[in-house]
KOLPAMI-635274 format. One record per residue: x, y, z of N, C-alpha, C, O in turn; residue in one letter. Coordinates in pm, whole numbers, padded with zeros to 5 digits, always signed. Last residue first. Layout:
XYZXYZXYZXYZA...
***
This chain:
+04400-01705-00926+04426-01837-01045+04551-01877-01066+04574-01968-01147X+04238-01633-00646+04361-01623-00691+04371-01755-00763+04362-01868-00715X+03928-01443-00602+03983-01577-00655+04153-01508-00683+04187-01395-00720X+03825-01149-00655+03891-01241-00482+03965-01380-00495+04047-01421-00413X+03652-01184-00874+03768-01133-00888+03851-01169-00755+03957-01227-00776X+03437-01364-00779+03510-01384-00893+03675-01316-00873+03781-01377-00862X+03342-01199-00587+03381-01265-00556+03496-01370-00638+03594-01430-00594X+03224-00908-00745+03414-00957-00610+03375-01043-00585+03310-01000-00490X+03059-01058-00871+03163-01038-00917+03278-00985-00857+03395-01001-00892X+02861-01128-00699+02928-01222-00772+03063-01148-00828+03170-01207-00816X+02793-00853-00578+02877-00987-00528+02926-01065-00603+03046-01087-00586X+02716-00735-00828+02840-00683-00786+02881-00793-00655+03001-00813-00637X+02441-00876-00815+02555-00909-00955+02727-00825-00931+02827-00850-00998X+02346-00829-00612+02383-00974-00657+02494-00985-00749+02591-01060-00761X+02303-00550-00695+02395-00600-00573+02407-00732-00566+02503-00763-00497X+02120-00576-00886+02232-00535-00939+02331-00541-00802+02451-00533-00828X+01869-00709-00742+01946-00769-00840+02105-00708-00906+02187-00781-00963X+01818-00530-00594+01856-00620-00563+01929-00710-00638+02030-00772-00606X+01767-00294-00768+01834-00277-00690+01914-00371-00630+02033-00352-00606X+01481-00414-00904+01632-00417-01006+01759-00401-00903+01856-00474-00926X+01341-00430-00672+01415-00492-00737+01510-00534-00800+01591-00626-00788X+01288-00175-00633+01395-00223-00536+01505-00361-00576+01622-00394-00555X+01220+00003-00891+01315+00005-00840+01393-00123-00723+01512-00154-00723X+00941-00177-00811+01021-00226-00936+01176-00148-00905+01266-00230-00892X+00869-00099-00588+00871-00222-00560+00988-00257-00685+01087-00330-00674X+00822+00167-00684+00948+00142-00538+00954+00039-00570+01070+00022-00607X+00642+00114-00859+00736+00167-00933+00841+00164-00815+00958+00156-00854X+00401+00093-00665+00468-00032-00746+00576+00040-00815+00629-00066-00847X+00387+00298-00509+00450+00209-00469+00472+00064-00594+00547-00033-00590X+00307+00496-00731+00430+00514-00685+00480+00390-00623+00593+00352-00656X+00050+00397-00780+00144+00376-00900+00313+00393-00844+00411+00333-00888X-00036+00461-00554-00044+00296-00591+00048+00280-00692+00119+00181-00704X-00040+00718-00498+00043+00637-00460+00033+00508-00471+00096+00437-00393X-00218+00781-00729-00084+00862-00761+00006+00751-00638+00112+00703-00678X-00448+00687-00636-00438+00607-00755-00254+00629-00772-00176+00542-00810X-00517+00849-00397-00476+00709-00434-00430+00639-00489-00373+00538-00447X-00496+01094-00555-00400+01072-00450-00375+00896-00422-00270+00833-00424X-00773+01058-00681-00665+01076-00783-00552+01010-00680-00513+00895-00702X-00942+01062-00434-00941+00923-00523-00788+00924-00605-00706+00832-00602X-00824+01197-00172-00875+01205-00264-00851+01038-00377-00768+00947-00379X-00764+01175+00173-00698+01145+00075-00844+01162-00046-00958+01140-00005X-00794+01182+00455-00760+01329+00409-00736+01284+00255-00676+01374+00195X-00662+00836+00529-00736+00953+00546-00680+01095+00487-00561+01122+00471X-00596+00625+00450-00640+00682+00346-00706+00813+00387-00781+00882+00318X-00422+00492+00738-00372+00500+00601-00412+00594+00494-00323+00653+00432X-00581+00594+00908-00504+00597+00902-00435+00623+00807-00388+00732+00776X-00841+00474+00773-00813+00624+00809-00699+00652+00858-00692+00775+00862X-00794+00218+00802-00806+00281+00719-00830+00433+00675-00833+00485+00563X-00769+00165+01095-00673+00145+00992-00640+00201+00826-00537+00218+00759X-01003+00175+01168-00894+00281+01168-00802+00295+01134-00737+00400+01129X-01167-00031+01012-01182+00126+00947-01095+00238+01024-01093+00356+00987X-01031-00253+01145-01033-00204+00982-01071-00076+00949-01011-00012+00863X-01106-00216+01402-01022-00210+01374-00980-00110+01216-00938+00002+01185X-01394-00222+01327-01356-00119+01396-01256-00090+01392-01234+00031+01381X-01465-00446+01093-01448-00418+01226-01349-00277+01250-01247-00249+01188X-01739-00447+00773-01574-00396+00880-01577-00381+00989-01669-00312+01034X-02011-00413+00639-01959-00526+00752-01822-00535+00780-01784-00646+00816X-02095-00228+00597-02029-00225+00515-01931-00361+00523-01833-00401+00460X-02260-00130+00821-02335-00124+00678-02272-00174+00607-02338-00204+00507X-02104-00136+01043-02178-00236+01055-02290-00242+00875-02363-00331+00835X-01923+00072+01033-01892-00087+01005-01955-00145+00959-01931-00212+00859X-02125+00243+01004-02039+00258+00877-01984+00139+00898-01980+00069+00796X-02209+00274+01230-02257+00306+01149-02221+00232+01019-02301+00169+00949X-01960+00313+01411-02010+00242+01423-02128+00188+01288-02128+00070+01254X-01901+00632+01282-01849+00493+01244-01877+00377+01276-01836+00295+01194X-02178+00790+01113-02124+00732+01284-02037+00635+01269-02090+00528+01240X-02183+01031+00906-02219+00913+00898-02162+00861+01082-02100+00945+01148X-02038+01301+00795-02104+01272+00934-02197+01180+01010-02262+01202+01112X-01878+01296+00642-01993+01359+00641-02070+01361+00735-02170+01432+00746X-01680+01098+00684-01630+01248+00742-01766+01381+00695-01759+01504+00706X-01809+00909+00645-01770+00932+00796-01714+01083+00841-01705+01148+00945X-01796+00913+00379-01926+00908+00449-01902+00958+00584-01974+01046+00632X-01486+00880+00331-01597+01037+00292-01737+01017+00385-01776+01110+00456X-01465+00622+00379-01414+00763+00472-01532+00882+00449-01619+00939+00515X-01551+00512+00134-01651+00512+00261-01575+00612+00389-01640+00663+00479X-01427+00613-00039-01512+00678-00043-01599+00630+00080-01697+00692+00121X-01205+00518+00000-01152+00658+00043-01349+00716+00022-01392+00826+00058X-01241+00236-00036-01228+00269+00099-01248+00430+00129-01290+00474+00235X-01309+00260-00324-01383+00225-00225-01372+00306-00082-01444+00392-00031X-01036+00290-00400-01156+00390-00418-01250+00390-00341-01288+00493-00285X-00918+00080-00351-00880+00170-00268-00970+00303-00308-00966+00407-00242X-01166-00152-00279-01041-00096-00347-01022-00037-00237-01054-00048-00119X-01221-00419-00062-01274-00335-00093-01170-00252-00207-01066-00317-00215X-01168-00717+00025-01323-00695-00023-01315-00561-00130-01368-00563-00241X-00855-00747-00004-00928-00680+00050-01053-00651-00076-01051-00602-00189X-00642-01044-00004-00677-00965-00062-00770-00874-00015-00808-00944+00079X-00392-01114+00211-00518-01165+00203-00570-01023+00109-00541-00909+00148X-00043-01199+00129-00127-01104+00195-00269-01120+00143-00275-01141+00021X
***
């Protein structure tokens, strides 16, 4: 996935401009984002505070580390009916 110019501090603070009453056109073109990108990003970061950011960045890497281990401990219960499915 292509890294982004901007954080996520960033982004929530160029929302803030827009929700001050900056023009989003405005706001692409100062910050050079397409139109797309900044609804996307209100999408995603809108109504959101810096802390809130930071609280779901930490959450999604701690899903990512749960899913993991997740995956890995259903590997390890295949292998092992499969082991046991053996007739010696």
């Amino acid at each position: 996935m292509k890294k982004s110019r901007f954080t996520e501090e960033q982004i929530v603070g160029i929302l803030k401009e827009s929700d001050a009453g900056v023009s989003n056109k405005e706001i692409c073109r100062k910050y050079g984002i397409s139109d797309g990108t900044f609804y996307k990003w209100r999408a995603k970061y809108g109504g959101m505070q810096v802390n809130d950011v930071r609280k779901m960045r930490s959450m999604e890497e701690e899903n990512a580390t749960l899913k993991r281990i997740l995956g890995q401990k259903e590997l390890e219960i295949a292998a092992m009916k499969a082991v046991l499915e053996k007739k010696w």
